[in-house]
mmCIF file of the N, C-alpha and C atoms, coordinates in Angstrom:
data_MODEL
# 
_entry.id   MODEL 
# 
loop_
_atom_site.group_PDB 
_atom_site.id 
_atom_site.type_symbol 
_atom_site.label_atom_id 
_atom_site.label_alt_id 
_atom_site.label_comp_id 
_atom_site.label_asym_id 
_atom_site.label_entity_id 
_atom_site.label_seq_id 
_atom_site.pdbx_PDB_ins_code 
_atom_site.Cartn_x 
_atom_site.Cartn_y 
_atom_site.Cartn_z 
_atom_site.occupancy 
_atom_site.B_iso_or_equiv 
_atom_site.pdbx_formal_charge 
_atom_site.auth_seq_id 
_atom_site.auth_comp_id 
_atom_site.auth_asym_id 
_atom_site.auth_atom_id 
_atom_site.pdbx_PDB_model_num 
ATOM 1   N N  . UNK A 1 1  ? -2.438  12.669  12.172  1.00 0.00 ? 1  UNK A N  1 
ATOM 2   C CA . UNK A 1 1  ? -1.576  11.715  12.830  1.00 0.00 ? 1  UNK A CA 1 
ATOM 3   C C  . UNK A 1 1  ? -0.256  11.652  12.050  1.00 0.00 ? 1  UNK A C  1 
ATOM 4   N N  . UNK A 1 2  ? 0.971   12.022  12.919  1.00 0.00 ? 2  UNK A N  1 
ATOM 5   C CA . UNK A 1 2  ? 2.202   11.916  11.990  1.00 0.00 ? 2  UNK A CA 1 
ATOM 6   C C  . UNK A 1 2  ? 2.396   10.486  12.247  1.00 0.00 ? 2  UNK A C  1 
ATOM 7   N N  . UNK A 1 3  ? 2.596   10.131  11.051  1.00 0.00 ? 3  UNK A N  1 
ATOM 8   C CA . UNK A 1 3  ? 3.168   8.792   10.481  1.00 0.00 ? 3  UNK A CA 1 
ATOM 9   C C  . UNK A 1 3  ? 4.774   8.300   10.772  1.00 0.00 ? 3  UNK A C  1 
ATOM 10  N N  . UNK A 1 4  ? 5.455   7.103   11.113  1.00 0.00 ? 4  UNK A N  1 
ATOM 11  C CA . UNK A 1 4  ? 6.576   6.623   11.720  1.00 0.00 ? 4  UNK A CA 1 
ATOM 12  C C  . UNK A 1 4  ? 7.003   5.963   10.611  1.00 0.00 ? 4  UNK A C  1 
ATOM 13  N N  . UNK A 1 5  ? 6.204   5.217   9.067   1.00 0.00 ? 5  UNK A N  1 
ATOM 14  C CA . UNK A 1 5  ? 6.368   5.072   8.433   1.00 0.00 ? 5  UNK A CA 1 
ATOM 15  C C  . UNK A 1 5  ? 8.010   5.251   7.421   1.00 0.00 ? 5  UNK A C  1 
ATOM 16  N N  . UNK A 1 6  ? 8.720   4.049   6.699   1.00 0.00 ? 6  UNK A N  1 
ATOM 17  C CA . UNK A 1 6  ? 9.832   4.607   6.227   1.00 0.00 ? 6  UNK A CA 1 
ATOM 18  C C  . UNK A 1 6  ? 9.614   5.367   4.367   1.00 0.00 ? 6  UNK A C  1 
ATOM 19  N N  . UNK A 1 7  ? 9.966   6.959   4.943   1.00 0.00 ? 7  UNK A N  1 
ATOM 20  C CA . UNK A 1 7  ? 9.785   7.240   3.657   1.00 0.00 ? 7  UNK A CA 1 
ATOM 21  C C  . UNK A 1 7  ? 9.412   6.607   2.372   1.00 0.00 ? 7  UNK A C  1 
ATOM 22  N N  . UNK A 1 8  ? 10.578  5.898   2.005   1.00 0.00 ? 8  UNK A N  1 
ATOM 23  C CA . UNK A 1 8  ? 10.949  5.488   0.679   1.00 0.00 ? 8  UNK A CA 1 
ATOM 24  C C  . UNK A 1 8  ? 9.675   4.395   0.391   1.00 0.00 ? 8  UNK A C  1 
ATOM 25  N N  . UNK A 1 9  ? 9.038   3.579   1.619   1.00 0.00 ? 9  UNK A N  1 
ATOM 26  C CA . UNK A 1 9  ? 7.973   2.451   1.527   1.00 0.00 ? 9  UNK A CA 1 
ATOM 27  C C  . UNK A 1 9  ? 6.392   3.273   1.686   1.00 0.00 ? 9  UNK A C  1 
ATOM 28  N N  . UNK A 1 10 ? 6.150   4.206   1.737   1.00 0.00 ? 10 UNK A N  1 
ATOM 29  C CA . UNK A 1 10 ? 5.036   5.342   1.992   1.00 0.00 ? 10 UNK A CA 1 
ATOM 30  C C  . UNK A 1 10 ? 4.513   5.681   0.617   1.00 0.00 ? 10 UNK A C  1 
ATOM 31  N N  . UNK A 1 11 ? 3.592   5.513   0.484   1.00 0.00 ? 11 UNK A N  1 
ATOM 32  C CA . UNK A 1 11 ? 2.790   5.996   -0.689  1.00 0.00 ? 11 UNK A CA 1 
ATOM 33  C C  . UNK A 1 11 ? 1.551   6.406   0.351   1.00 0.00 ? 11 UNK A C  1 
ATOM 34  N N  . UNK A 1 12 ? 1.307   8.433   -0.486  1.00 0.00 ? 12 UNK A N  1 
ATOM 35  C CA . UNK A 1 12 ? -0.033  8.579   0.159   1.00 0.00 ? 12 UNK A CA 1 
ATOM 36  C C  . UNK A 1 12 ? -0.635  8.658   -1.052  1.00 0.00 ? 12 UNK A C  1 
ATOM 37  N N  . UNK A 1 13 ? -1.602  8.089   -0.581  1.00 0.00 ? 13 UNK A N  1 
ATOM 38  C CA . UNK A 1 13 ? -3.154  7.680   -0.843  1.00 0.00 ? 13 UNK A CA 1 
ATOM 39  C C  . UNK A 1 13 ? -3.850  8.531   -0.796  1.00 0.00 ? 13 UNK A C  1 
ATOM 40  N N  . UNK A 1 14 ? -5.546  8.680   -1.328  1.00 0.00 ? 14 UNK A N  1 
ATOM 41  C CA . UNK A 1 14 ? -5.895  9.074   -1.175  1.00 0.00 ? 14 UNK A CA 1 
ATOM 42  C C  . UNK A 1 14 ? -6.457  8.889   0.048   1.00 0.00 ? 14 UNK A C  1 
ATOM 43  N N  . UNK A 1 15 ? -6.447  7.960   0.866   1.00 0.00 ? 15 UNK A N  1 
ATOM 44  C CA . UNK A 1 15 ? -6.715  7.918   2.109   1.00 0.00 ? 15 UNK A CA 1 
ATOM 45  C C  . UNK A 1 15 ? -5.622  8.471   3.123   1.00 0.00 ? 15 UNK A C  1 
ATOM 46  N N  . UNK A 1 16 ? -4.904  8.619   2.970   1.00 0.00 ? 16 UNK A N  1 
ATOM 47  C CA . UNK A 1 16 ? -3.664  9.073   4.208   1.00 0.00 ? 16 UNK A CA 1 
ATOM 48  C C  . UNK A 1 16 ? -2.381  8.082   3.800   1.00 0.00 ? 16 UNK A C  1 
ATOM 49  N N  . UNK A 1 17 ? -1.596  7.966   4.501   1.00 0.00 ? 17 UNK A N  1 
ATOM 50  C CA . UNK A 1 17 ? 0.152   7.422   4.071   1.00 0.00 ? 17 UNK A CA 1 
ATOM 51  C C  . UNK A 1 17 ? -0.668  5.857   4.284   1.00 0.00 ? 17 UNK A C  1 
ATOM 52  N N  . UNK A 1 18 ? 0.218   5.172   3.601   1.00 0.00 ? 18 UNK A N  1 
ATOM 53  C CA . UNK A 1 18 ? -0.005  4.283   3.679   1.00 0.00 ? 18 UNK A CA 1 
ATOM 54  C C  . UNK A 1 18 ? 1.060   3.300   3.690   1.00 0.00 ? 18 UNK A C  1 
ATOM 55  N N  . UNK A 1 19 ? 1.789   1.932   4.326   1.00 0.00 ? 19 UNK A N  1 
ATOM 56  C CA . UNK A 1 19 ? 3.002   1.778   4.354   1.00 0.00 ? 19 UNK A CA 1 
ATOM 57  C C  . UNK A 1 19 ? 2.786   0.538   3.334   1.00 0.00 ? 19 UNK A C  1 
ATOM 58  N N  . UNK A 1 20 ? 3.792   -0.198  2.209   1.00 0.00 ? 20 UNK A N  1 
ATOM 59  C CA . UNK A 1 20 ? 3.914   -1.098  1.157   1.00 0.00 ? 20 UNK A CA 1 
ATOM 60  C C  . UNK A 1 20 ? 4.771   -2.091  1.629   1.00 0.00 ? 20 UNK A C  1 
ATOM 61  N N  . UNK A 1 21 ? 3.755   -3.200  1.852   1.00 0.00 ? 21 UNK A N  1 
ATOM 62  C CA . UNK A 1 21 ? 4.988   -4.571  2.161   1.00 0.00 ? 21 UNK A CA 1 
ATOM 63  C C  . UNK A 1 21 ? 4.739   -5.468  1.028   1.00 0.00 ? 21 UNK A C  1 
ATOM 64  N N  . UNK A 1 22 ? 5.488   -6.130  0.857   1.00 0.00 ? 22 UNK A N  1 
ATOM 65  C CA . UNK A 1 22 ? 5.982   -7.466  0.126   1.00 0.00 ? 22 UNK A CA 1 
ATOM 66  C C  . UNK A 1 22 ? 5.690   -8.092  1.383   1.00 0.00 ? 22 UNK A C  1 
ATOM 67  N N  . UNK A 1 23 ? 4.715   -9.551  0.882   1.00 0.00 ? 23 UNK A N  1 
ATOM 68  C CA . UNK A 1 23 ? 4.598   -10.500 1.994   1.00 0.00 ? 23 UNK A CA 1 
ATOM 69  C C  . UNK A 1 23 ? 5.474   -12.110 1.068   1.00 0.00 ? 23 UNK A C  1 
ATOM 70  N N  . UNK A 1 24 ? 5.837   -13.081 1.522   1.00 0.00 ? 24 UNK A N  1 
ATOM 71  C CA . UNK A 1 24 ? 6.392   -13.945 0.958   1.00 0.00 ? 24 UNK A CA 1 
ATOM 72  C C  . UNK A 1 24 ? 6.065   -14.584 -0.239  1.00 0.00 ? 24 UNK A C  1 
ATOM 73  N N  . UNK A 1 25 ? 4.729   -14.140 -0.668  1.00 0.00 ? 25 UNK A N  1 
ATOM 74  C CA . UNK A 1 25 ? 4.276   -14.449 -1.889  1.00 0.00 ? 25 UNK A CA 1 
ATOM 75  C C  . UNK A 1 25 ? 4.551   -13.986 -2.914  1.00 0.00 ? 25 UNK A C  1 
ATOM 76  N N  . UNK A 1 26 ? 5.139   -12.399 -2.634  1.00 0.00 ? 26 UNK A N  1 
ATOM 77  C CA . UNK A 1 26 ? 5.072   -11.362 -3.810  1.00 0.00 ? 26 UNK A CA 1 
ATOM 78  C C  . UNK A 1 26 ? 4.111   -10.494 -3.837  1.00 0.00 ? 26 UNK A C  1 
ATOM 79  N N  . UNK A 1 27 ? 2.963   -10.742 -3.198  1.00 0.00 ? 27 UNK A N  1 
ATOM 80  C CA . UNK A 1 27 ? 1.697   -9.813  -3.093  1.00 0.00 ? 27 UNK A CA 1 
ATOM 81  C C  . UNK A 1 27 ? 2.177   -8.584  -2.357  1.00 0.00 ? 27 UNK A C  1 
ATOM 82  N N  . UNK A 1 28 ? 1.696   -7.859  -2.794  1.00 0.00 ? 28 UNK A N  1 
ATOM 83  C CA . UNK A 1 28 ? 1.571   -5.696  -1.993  1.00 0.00 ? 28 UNK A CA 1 
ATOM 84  C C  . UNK A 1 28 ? 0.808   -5.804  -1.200  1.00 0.00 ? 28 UNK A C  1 
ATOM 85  N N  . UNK A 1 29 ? 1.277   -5.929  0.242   1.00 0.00 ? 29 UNK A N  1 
ATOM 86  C CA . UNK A 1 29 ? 0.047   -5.639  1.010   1.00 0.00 ? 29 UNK A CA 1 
ATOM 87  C C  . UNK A 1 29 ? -0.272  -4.050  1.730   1.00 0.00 ? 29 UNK A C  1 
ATOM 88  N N  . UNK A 1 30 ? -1.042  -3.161  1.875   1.00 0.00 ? 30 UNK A N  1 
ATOM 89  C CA . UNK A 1 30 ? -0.850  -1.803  2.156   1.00 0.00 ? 30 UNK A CA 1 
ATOM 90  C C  . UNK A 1 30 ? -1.513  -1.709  3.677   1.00 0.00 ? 30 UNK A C  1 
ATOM 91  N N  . UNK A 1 31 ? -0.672  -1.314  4.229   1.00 0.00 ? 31 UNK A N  1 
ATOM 92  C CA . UNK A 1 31 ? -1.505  -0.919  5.757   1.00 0.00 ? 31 UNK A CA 1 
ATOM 93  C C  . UNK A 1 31 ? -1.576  0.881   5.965   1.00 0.00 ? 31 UNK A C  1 
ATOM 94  N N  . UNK A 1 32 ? -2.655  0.711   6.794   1.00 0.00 ? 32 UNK A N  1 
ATOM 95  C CA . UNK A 1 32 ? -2.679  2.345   7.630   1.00 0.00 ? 32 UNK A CA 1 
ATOM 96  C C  . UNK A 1 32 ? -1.651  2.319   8.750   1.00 0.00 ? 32 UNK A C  1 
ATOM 97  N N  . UNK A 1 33 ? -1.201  3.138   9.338   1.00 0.00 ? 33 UNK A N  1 
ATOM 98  C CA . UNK A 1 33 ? -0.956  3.211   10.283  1.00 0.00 ? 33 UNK A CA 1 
ATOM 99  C C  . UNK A 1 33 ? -1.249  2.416   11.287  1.00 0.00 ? 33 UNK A C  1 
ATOM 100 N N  . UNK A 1 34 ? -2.701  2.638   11.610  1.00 0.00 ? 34 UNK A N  1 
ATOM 101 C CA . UNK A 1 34 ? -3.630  2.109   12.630  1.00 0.00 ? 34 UNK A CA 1 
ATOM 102 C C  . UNK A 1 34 ? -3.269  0.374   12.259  1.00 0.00 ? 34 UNK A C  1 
ATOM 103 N N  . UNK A 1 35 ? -3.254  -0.088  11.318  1.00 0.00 ? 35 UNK A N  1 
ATOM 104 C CA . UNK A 1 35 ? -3.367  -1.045  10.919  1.00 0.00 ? 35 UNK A CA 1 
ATOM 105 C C  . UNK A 1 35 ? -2.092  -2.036  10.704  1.00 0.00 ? 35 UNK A C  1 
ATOM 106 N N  . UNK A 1 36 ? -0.970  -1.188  10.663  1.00 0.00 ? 36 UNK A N  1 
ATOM 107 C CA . UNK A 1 36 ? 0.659   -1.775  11.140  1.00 0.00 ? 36 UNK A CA 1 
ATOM 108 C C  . UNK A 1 36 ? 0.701   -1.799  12.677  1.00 0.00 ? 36 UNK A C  1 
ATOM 109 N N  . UNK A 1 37 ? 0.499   -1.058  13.136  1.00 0.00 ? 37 UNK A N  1 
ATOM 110 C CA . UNK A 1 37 ? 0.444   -0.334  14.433  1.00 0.00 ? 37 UNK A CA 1 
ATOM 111 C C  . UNK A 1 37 ? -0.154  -1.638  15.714  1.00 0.00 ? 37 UNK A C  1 
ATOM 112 N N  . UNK A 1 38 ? -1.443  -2.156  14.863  1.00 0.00 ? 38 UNK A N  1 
ATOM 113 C CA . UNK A 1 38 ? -2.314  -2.790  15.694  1.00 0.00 ? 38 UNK A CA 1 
ATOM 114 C C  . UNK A 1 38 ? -2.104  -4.504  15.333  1.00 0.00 ? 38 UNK A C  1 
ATOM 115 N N  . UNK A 1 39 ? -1.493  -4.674  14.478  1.00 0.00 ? 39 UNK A N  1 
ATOM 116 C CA . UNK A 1 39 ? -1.343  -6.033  13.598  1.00 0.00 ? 39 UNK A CA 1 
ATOM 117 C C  . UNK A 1 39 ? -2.495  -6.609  12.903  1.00 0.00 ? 39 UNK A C  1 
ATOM 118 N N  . UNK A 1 40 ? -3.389  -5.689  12.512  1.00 0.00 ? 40 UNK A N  1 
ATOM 119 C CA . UNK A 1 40 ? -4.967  -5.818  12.126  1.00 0.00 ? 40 UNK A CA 1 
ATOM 120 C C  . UNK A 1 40 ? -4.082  -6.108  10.386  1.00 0.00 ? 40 UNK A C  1 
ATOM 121 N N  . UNK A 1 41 ? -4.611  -7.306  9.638   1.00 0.00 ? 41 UNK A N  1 
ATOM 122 C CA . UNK A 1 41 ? -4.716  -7.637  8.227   1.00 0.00 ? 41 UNK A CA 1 
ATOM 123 C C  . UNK A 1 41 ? -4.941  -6.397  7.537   1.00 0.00 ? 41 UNK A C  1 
ATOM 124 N N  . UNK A 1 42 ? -4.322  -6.421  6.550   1.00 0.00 ? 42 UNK A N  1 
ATOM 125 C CA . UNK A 1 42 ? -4.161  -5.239  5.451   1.00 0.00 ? 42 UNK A CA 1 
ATOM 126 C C  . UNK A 1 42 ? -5.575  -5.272  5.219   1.00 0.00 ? 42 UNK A C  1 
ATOM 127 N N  . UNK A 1 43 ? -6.302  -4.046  5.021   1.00 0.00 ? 43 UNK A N  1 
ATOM 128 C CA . UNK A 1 43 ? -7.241  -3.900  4.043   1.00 0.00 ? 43 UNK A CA 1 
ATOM 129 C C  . UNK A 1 43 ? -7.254  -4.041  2.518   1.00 0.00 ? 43 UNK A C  1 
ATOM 130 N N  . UNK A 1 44 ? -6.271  -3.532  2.189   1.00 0.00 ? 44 UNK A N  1 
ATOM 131 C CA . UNK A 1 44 ? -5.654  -2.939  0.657   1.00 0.00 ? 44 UNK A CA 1 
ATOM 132 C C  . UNK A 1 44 ? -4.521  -3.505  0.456   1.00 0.00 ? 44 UNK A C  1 
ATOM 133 N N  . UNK A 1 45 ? -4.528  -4.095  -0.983  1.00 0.00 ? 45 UNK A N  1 
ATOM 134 C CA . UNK A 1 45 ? -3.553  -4.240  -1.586  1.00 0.00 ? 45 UNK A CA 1 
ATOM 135 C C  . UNK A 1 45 ? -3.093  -4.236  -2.616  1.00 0.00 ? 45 UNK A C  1 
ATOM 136 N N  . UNK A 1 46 ? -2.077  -4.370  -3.665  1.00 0.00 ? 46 UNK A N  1 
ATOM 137 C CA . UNK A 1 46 ? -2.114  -4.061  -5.242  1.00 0.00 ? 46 UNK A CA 1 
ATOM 138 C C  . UNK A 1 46 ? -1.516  -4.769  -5.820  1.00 0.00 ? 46 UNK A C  1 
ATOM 139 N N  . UNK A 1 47 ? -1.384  -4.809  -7.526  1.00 0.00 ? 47 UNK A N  1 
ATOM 140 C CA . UNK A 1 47 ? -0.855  -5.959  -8.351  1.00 0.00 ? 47 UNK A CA 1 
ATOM 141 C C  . UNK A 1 47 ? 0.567   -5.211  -8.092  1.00 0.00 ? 47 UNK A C  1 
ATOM 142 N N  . UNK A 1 48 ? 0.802   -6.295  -9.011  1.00 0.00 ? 48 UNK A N  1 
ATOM 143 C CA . UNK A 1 48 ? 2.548   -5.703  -9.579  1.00 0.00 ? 48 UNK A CA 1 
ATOM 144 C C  . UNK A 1 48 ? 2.545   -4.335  -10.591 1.00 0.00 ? 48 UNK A C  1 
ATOM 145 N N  . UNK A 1 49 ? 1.453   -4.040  -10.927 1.00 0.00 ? 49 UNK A N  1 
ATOM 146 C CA . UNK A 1 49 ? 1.623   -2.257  -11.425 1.00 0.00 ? 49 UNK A CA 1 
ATOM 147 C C  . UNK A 1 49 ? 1.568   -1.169  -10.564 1.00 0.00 ? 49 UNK A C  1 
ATOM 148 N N  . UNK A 1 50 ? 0.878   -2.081  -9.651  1.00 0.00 ? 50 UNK A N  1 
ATOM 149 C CA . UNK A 1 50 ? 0.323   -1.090  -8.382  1.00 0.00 ? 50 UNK A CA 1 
ATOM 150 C C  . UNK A 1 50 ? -0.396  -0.161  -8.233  1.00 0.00 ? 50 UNK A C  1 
ATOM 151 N N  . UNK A 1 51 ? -1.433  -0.865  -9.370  1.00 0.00 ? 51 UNK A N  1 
ATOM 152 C CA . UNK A 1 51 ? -2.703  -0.827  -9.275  1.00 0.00 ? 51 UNK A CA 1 
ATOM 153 C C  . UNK A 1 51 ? -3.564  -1.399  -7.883  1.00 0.00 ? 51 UNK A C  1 
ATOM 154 N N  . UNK A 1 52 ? -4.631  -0.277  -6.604  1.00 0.00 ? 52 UNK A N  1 
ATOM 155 C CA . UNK A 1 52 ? -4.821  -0.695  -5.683  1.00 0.00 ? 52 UNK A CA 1 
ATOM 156 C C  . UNK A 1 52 ? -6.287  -1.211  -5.932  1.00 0.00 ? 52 UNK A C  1 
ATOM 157 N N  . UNK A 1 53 ? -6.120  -2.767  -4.601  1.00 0.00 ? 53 UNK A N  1 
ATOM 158 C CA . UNK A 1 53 ? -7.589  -3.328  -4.908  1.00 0.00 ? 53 UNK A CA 1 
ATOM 159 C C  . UNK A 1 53 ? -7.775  -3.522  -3.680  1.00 0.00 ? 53 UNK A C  1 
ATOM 160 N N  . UNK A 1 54 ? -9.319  -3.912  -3.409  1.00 0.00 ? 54 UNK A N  1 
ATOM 161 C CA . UNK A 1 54 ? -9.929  -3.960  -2.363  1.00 0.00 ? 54 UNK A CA 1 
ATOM 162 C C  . UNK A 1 54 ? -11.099 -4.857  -2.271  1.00 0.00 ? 54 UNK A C  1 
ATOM 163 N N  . UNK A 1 55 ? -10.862 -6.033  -1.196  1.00 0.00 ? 55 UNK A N  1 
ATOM 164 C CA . UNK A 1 55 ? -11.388 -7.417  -1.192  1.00 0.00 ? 55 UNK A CA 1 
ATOM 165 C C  . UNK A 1 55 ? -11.494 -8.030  -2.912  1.00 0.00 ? 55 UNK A C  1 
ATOM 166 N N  . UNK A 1 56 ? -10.325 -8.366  -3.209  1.00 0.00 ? 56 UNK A N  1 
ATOM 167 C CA . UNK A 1 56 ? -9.744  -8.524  -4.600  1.00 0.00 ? 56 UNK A CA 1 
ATOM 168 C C  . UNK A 1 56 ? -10.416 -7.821  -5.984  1.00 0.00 ? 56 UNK A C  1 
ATOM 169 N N  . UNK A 1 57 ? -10.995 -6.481  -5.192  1.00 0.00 ? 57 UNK A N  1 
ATOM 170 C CA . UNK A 1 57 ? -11.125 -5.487  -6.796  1.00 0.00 ? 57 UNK A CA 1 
ATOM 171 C C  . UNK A 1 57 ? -10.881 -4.330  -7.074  1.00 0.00 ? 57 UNK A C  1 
ATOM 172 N N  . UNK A 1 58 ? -10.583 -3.791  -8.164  1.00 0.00 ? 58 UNK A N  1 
ATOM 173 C CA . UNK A 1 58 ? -9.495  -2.617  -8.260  1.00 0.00 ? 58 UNK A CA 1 
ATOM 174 C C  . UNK A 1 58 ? -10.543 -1.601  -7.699  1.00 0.00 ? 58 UNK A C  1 
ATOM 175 N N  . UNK A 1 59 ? -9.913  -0.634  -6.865  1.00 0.00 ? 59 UNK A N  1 
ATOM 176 C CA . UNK A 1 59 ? -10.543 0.474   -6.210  1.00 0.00 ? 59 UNK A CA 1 
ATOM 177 C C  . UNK A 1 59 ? -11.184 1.812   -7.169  1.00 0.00 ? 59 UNK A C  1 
ATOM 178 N N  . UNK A 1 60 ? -10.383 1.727   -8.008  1.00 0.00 ? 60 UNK A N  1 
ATOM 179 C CA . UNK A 1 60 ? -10.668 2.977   -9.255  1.00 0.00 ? 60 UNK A CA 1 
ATOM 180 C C  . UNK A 1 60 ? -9.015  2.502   -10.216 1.00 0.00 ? 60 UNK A C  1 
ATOM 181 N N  . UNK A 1 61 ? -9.469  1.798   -10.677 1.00 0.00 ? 61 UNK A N  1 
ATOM 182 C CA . UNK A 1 61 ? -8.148  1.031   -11.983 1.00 0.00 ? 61 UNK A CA 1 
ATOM 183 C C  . UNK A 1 61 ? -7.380  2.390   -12.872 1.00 0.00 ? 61 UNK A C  1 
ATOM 184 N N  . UNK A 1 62 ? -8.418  2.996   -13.348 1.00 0.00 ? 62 UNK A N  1 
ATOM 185 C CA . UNK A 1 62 ? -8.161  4.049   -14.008 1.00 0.00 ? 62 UNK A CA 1 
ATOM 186 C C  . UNK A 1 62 ? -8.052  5.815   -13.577 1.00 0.00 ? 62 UNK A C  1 
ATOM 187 N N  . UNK A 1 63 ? -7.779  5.537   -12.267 1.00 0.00 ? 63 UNK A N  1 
ATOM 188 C CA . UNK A 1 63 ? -7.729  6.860   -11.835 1.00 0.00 ? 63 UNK A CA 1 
ATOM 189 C C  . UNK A 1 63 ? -5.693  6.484   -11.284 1.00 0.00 ? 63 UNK A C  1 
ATOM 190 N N  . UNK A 1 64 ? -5.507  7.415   -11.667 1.00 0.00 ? 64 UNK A N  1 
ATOM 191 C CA . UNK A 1 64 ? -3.763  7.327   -11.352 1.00 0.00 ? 64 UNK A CA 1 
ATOM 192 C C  . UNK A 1 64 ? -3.531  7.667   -10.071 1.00 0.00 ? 64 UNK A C  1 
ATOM 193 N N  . UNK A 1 65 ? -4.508  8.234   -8.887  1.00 0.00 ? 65 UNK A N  1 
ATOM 194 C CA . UNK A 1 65 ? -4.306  8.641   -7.693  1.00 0.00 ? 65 UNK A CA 1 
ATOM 195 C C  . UNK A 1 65 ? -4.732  7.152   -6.915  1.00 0.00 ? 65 UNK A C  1 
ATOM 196 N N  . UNK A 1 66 ? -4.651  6.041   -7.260  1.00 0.00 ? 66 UNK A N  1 
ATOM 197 C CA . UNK A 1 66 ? -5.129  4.794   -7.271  1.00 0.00 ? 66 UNK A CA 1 
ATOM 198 C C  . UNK A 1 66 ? -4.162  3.837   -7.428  1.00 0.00 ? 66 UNK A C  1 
ATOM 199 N N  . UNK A 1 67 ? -2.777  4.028   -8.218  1.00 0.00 ? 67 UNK A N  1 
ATOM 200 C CA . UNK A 1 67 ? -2.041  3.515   -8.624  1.00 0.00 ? 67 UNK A CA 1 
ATOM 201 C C  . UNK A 1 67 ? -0.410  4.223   -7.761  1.00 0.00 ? 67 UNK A C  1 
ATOM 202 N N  . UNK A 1 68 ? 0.278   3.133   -7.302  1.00 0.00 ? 68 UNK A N  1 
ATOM 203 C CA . UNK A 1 68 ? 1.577   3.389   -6.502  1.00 0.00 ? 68 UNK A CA 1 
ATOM 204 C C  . UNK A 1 68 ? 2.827   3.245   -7.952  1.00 0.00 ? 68 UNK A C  1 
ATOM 205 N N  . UNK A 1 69 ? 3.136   4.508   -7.207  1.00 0.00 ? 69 UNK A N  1 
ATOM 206 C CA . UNK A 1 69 ? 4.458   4.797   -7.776  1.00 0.00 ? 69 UNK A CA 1 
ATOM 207 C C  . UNK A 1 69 ? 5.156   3.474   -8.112  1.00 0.00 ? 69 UNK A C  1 
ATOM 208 N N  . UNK A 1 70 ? 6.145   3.271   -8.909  1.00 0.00 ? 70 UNK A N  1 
ATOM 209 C CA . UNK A 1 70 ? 7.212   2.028   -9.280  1.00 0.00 ? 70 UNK A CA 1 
ATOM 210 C C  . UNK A 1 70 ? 8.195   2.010   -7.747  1.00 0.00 ? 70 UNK A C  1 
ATOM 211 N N  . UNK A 1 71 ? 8.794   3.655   -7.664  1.00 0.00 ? 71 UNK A N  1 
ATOM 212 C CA . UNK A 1 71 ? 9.840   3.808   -7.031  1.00 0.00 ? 71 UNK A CA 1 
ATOM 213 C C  . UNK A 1 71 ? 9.017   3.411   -5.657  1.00 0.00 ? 71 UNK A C  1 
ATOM 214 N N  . UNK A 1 72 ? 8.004   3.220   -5.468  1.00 0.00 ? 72 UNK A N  1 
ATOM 215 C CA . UNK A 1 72 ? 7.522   2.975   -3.898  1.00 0.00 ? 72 UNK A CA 1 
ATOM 216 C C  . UNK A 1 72 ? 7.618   1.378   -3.769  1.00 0.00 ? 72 UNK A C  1 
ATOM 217 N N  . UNK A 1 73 ? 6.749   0.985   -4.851  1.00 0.00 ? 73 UNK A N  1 
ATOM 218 C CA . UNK A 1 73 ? 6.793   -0.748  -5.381  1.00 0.00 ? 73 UNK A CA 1 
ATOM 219 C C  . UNK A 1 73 ? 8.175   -1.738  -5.032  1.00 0.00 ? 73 UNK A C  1 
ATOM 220 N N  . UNK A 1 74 ? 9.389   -0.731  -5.436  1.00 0.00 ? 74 UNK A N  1 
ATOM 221 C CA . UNK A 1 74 ? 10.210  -0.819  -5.052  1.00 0.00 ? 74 UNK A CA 1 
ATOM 222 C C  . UNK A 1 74 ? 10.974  -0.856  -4.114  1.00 0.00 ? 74 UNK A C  1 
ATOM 223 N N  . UNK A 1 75 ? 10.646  -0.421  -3.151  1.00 0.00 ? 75 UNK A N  1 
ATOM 224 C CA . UNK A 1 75 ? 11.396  0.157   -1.900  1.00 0.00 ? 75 UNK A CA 1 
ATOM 225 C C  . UNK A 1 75 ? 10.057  -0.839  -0.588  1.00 0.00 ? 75 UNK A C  1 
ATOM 226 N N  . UNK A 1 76 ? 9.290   -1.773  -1.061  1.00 0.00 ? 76 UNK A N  1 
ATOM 227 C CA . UNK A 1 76 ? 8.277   -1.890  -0.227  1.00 0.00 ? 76 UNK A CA 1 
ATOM 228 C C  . UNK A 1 76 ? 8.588   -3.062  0.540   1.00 0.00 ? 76 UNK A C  1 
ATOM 229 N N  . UNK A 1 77 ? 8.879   -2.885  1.579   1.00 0.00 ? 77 UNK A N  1 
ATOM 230 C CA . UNK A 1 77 ? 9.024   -3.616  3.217   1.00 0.00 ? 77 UNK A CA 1 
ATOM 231 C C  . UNK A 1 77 ? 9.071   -5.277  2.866   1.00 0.00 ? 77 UNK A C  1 
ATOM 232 N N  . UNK A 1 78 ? 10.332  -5.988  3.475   1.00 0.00 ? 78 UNK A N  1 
ATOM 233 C CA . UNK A 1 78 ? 9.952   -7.530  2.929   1.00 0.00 ? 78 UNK A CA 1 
ATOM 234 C C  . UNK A 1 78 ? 9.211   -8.462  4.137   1.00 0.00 ? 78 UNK A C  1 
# 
C-alpha cells in the first residue's frame, strides 16, 4: 500500500510507515495508514526519545529499529 503520508513525519517501522503526531499534550501518537485513514485511535505511541510503546509499554526499548529518529520527532504533525 503506497502511503500519502508527509515524508518528513514518516518513520518506517518495523511494521510499515507509520505517520508521527503531536497531540495537545505533547504525547507521540503513531498511526498506520489504515488507522489515519479511518480515524481509528493510535495503537502506538512513544516518549520524548522515541522510544515506541504499546498499551503503555515499550515494544522492544532496546532494539534501535524500535526507536524514531529525532529528525522525525521533529517534524511530527501538530
Amino acid at each position: 500500500m503506497a502511503t500519502h503520508f508527509p515524508k518528513e513525519s514518516t518513520w518506517h517501522s518495523p511494521r510499515g510507515p507509520i505517520l508521527v503526531c503531536r497531540d495537545l499534550t505533547g504525547r507521540f501518537l503513531l498511526y498506520t495508514e489504515e488507522e489515519w485513514e479511518s480515524a481509528i485511535p493510535a495503537d502506538l505511541e512513544a516518549d520524548d526519545e522515541g522510544h515506541v510503546m504499546q498499551n503503555g509499554h515499550y515494544v522492544d526499548y532496546d532494539d534501535p529499529d524500535w526507536v524514531i529518529p529525532p529528525e522525525v520527532l521533529d517534524n511530527a504533525l501538530d
